[in-house]
C-alpha atoms as an extended CHARMM CRD file, in Angstrom:
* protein
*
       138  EXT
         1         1  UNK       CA            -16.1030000000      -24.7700000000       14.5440000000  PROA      1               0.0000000000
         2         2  UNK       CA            -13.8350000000      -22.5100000000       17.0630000000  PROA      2               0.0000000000
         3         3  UNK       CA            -16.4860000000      -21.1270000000       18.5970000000  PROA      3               0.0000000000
         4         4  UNK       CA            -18.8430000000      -24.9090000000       19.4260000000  PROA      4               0.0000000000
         5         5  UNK       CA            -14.9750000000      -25.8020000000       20.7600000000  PROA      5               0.0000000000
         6         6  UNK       CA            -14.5960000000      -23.0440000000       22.9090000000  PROA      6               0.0000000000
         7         7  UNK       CA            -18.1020000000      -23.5790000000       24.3320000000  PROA      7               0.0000000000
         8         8  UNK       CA            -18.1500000000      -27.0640000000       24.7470000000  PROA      8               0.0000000000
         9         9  UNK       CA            -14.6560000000      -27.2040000000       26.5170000000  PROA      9               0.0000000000
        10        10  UNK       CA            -15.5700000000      -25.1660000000       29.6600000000  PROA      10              0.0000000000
        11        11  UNK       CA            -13.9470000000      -21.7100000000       28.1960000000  PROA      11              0.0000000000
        12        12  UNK       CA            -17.4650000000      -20.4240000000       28.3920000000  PROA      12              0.0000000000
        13        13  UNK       CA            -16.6670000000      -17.3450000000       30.9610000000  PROA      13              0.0000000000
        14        14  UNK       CA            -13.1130000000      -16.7360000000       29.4730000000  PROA      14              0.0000000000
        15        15  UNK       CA            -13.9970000000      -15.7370000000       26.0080000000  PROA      15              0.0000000000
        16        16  UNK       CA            -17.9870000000      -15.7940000000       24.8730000000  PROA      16              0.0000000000
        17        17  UNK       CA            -19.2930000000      -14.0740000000       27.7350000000  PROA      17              0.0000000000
        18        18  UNK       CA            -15.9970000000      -11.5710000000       27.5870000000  PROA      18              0.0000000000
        19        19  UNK       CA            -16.9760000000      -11.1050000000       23.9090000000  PROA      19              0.0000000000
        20        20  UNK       CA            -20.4140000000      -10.7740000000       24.4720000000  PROA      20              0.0000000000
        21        21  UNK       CA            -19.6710000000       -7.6580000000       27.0680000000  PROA      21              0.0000000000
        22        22  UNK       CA            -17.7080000000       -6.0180000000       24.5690000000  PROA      22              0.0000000000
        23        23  UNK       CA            -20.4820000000       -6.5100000000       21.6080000000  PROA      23              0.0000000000
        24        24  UNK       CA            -22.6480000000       -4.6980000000       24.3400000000  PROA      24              0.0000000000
        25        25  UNK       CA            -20.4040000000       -1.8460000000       24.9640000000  PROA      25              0.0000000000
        26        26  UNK       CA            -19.7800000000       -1.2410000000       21.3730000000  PROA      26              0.0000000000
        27        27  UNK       CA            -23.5820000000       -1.2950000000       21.1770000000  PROA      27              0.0000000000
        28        28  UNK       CA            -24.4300000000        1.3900000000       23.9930000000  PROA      28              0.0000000000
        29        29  UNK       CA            -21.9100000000        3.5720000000       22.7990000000  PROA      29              0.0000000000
        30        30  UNK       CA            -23.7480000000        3.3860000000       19.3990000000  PROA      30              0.0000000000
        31        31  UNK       CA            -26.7200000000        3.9890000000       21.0450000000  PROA      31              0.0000000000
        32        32  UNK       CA            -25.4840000000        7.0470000000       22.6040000000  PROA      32              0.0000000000
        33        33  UNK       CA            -23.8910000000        8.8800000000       19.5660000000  PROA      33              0.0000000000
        34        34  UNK       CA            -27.4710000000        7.8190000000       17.5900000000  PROA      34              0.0000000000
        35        35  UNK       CA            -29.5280000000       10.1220000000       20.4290000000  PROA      35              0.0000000000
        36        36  UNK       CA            -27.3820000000       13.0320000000       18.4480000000  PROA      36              0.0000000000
        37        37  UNK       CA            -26.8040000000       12.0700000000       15.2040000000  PROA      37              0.0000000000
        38        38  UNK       CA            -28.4840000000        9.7470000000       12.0430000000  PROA      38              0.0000000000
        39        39  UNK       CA            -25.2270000000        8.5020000000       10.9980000000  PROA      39              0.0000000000
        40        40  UNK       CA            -21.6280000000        7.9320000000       12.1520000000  PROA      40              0.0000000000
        41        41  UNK       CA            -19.3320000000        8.6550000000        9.7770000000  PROA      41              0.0000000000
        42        42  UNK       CA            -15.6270000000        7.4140000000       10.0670000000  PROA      42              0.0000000000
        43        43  UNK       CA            -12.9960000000        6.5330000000        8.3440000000  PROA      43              0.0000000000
        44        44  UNK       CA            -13.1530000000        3.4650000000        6.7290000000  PROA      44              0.0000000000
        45        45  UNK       CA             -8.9570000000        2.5210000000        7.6780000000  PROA      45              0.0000000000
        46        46  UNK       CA             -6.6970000000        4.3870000000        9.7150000000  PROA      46              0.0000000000
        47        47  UNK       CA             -4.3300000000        3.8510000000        7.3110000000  PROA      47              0.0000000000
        48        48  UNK       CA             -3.6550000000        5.4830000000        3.5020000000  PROA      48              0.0000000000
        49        49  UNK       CA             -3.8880000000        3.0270000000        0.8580000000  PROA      49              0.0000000000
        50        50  UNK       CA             -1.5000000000        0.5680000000       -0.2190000000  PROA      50              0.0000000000
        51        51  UNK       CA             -0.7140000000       -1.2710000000       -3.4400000000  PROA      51              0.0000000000
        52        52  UNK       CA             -1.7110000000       -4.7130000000       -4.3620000000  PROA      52              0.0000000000
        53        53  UNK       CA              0.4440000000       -7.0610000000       -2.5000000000  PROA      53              0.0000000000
        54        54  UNK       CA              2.5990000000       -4.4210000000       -0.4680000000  PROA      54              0.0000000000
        55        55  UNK       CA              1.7860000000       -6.1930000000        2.9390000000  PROA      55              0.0000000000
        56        56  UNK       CA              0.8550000000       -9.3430000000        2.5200000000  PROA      56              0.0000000000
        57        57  UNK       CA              4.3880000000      -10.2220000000        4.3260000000  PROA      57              0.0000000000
        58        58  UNK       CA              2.5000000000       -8.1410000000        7.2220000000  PROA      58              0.0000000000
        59        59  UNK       CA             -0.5930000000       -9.8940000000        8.5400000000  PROA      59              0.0000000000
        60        60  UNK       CA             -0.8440000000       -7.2180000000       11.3840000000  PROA      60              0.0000000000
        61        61  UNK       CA             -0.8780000000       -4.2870000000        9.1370000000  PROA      61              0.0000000000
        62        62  UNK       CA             -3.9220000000       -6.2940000000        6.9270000000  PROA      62              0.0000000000
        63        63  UNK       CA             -5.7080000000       -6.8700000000        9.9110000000  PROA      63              0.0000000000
        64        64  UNK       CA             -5.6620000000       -2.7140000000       11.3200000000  PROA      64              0.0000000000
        65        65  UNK       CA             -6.1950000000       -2.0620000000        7.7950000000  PROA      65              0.0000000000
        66        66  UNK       CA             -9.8860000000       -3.0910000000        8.7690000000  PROA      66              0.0000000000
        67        67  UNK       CA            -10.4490000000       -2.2600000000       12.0690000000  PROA      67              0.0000000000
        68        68  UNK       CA            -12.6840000000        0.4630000000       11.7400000000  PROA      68              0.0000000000
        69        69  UNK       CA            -15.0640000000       -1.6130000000        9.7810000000  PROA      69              0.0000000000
        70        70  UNK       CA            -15.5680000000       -4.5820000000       12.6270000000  PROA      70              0.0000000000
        71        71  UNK       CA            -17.3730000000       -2.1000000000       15.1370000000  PROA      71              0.0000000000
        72        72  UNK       CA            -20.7450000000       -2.0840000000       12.7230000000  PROA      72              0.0000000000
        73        73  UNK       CA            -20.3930000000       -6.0450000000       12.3730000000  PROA      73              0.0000000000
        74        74  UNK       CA            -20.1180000000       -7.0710000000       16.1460000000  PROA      74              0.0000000000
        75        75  UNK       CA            -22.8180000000       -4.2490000000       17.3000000000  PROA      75              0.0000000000
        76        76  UNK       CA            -24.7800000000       -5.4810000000       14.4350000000  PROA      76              0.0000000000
        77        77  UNK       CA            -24.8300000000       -2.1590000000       12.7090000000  PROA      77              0.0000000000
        78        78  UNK       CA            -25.9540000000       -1.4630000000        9.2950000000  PROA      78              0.0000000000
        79        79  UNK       CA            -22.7650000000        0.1570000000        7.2390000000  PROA      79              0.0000000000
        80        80  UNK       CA            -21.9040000000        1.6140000000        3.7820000000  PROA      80              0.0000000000
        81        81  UNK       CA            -18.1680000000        2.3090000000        2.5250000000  PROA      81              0.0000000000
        82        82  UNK       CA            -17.6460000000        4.6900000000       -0.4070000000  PROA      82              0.0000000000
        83        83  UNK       CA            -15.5040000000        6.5260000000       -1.9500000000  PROA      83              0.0000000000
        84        84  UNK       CA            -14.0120000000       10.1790000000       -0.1880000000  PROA      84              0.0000000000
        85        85  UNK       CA            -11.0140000000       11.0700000000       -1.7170000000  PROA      85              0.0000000000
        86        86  UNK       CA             -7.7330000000        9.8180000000       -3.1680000000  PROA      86              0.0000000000
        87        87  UNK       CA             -4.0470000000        9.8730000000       -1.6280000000  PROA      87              0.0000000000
        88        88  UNK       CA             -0.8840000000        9.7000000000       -3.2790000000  PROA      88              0.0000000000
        89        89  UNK       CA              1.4710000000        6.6420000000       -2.8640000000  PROA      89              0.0000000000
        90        90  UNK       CA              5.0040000000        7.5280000000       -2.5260000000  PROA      90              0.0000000000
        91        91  UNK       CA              5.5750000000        6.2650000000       -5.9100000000  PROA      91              0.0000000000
        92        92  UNK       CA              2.9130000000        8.3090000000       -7.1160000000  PROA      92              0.0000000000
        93        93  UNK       CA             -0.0330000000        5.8140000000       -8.1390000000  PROA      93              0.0000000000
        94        94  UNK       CA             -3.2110000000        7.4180000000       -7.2580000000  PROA      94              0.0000000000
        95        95  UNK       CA             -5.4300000000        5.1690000000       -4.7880000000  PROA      95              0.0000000000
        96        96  UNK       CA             -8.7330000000        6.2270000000       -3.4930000000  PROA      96              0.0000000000
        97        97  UNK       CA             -9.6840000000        6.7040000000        0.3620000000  PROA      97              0.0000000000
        98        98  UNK       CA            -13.3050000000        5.6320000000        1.9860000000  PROA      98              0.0000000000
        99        99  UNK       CA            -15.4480000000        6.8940000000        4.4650000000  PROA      99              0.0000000000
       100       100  UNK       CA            -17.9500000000        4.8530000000        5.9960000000  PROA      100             0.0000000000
       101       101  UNK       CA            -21.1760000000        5.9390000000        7.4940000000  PROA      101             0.0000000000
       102       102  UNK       CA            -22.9880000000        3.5850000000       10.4310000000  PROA      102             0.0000000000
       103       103  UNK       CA            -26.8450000000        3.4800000000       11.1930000000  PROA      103             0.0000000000
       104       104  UNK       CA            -28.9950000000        2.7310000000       13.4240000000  PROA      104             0.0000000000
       105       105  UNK       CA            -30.4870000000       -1.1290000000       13.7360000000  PROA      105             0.0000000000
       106       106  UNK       CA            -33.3410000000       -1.8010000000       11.0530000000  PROA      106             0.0000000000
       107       107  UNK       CA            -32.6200000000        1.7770000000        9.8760000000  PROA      107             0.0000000000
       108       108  UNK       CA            -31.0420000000        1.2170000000        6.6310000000  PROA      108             0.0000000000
       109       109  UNK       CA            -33.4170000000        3.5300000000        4.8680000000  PROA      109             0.0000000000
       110       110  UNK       CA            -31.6210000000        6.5050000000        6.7880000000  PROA      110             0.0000000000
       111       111  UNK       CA            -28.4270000000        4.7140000000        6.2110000000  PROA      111             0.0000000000
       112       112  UNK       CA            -28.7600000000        4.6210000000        2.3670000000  PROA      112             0.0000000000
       113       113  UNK       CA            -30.5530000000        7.7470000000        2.4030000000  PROA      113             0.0000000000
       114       114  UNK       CA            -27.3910000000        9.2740000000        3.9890000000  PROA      114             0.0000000000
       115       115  UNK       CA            -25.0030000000        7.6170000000        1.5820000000  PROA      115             0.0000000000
       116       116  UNK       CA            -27.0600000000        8.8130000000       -1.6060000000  PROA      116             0.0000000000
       117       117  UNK       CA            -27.1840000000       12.4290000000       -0.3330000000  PROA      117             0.0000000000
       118       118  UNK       CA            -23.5870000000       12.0000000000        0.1040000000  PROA      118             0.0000000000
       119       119  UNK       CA            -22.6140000000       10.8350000000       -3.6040000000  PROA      119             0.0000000000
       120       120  UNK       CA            -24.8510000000       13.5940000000       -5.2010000000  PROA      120             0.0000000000
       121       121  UNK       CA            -22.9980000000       16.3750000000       -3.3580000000  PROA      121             0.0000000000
       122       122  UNK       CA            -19.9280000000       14.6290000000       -3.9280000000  PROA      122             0.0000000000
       123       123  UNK       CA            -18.2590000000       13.4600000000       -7.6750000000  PROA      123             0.0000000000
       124       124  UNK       CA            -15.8670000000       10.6280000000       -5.5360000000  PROA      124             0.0000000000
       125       125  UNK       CA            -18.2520000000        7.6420000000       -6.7610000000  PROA      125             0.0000000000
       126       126  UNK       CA            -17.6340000000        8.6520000000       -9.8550000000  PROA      126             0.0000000000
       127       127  UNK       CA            -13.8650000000        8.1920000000      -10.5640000000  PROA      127             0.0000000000
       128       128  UNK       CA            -11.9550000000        6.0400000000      -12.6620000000  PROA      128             0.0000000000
       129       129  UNK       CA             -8.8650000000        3.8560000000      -11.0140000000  PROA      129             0.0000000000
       130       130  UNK       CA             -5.8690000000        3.8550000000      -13.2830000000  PROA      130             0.0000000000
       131       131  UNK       CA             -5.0760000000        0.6370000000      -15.6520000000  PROA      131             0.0000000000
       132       132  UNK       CA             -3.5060000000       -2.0760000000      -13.7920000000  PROA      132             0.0000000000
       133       133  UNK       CA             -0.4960000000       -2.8020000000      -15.7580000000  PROA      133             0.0000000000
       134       134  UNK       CA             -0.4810000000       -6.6250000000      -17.1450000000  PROA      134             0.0000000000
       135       135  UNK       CA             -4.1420000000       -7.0700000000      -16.2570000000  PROA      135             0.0000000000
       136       136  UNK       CA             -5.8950000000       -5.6040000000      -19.1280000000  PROA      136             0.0000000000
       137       137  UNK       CA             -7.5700000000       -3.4620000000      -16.8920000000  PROA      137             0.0000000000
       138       138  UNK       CA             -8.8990000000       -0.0200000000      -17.8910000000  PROA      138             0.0000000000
């Protein structure tokens, strides 16, 4: 609904063709790190987890929370998140971290490929999250 808005009242030039530009830089910078590599593999936040409901009186933190995911979705990237690794909160719950691995367009083959290779060398995909107390959870 924004976006028929924003086209139809003249804004054209000011934000769809700005966004557009960026979508294409994201893509050629893709482009360039795929004439090297299969996959690019990043974190999937810049920031260590958090518990349920610790920033929801923080929409900015919620919102970099993702940020390293959006680059796939606006290049139109094929991604995968999984499991890495776990960090500590600092009251001691256990929460796990992600990695996620970008492919090329209509490549999800590699993409998947990639991600299996990683699980069987890895044992990450295979741990348990602590009960959630109250929930019933195990």
């Amino acid at each position: 609904m924004l976006g028929t808005y924003v086209l139809s009242a003249g804004y054209y030039d000011t934000y769809y063709l700005k966004a557009q530009q960026v979508r294409t830089l994201l893509r050629q910078d893709y482009e360039q790190a795929f004439a090297r590599v299969d996959v690019v593999a990043m974190p999937t936040s810049p920031l260590p987890p958090f518990a349920l409901g610790e920033k929801t009186d923080d929409p900015l933190a919620m919102y970099l929370a993702d940020i390293f995911t959006v680059s796939a979705n606006l290049a139109g990237l094929p991604a995968v998140s999984m499991p890495c690794g776990v960090a500590e909160t600092p009251n001691g719950a256990t929460l796990p971290l992600g990695v996620q691995l970008t492919g090329r367009a209509f490549d999800e083959s590699t993409l998947l490929r990639a991600a299996g290779a990683f699980e069987q060398a890895t044992s990450w995909h295979s741990l348990q999250p602590p009960a959630i107390a109250g929930t019933g959870a195990s």
